[in-house]
N, C-alpha and C positions, 0 to 999 in steps of 0.2 A: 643735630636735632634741637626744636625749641625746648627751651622749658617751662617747665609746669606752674600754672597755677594752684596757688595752695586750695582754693575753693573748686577748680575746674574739673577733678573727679569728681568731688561731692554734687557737683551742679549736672555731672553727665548722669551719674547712676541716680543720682533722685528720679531727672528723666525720663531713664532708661524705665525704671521700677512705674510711673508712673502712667506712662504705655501699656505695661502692662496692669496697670488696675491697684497700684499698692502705693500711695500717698505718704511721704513723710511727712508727718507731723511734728512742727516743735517740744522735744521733750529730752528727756536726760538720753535714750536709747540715740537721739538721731545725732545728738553733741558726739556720742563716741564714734559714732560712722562719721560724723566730719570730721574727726578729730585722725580717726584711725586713715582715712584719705590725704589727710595733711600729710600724716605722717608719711605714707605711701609716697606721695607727690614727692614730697623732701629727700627719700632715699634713690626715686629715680633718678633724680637731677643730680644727686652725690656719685652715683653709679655712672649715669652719660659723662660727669665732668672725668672721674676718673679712669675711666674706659679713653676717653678725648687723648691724657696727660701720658700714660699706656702705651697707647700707640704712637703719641711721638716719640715717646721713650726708646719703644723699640725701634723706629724707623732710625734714628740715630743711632742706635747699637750695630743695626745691619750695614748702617753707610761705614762705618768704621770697622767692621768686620770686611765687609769688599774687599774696602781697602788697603786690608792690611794681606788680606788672600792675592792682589792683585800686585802689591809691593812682590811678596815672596815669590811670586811663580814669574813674573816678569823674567823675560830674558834679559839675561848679562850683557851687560853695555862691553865690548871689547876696548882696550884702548886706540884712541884712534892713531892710524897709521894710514898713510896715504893709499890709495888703491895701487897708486902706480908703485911703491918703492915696494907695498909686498908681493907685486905681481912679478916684478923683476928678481926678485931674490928667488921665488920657487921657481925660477926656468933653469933649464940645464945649457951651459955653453952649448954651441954647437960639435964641438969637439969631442964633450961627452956623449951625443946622442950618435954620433958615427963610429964611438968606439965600441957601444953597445951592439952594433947590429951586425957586427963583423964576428 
C-alpha cells in the first residue's frame, strides 16, 4: 500500500464536504480537522508498516515450523547396505526349502 500524505485526507474531505455545499474556511475549527487528519494519516502508515513487518514475521515462523514438522516426520534414512548382500542373506538355501515341503 502507498502511503499517505499528511495533507491528503484533509485535501480529500475538504472536497468531499464541499460537493456537498459545506466550505472550509480558514479558522481555529478547520486547523483541528487538519490536524486531527494528520494525525489519522500518521497512524495508518504506522499500522500498514507494522502490519508489512507482522507478516514477515510470521511467514518466517511458518517456514521454520515446516520445517521442523518435516525433519520429524521424514522417514528414517536405513543404513545403507547393498541391495544385493540383503537380498542374498534373506533367501533360504535350496536345501532348506525342500526340507520344508516333505
Amino acid at each position: 500500500m502507498k502511503t499517505i500524505k499528511k495533507n491528503e485526507l484533509f485535501d480529500h474531505m475538504s472536497g468531499f464536504l464541499k460537493e456537498r455545499g459545506i466550505e472550509l474556511k480558514e479558522g481555529s475549527y478547520t486547523d483541528r480537522i487538519r490536524r486531527g487528519c494528520e494525525l489519522l494519516a500518521d497512524v495508518i502508515n504506522c499500522t500498514e508498516r507494522g502490519i508489512a513487518e507482522a507478516a514477515a514475521q510470521m511467514d518466517q515462523g511458518l517456514e521454520r515450523m515446516r520445517d521442523i514438522i518435516h525433519r520429524k516426520t521424514a522417514p528414517k534414512r536405513r543404513p545403507s547396505a547393498s541391495p544385493r548382500a540383503k537380498s542374498k542373506s534373506s533367501r533360504r538355501p535350496k536345501s532348506a526349502r525342500k526340507s520344508q515341503k516333505a
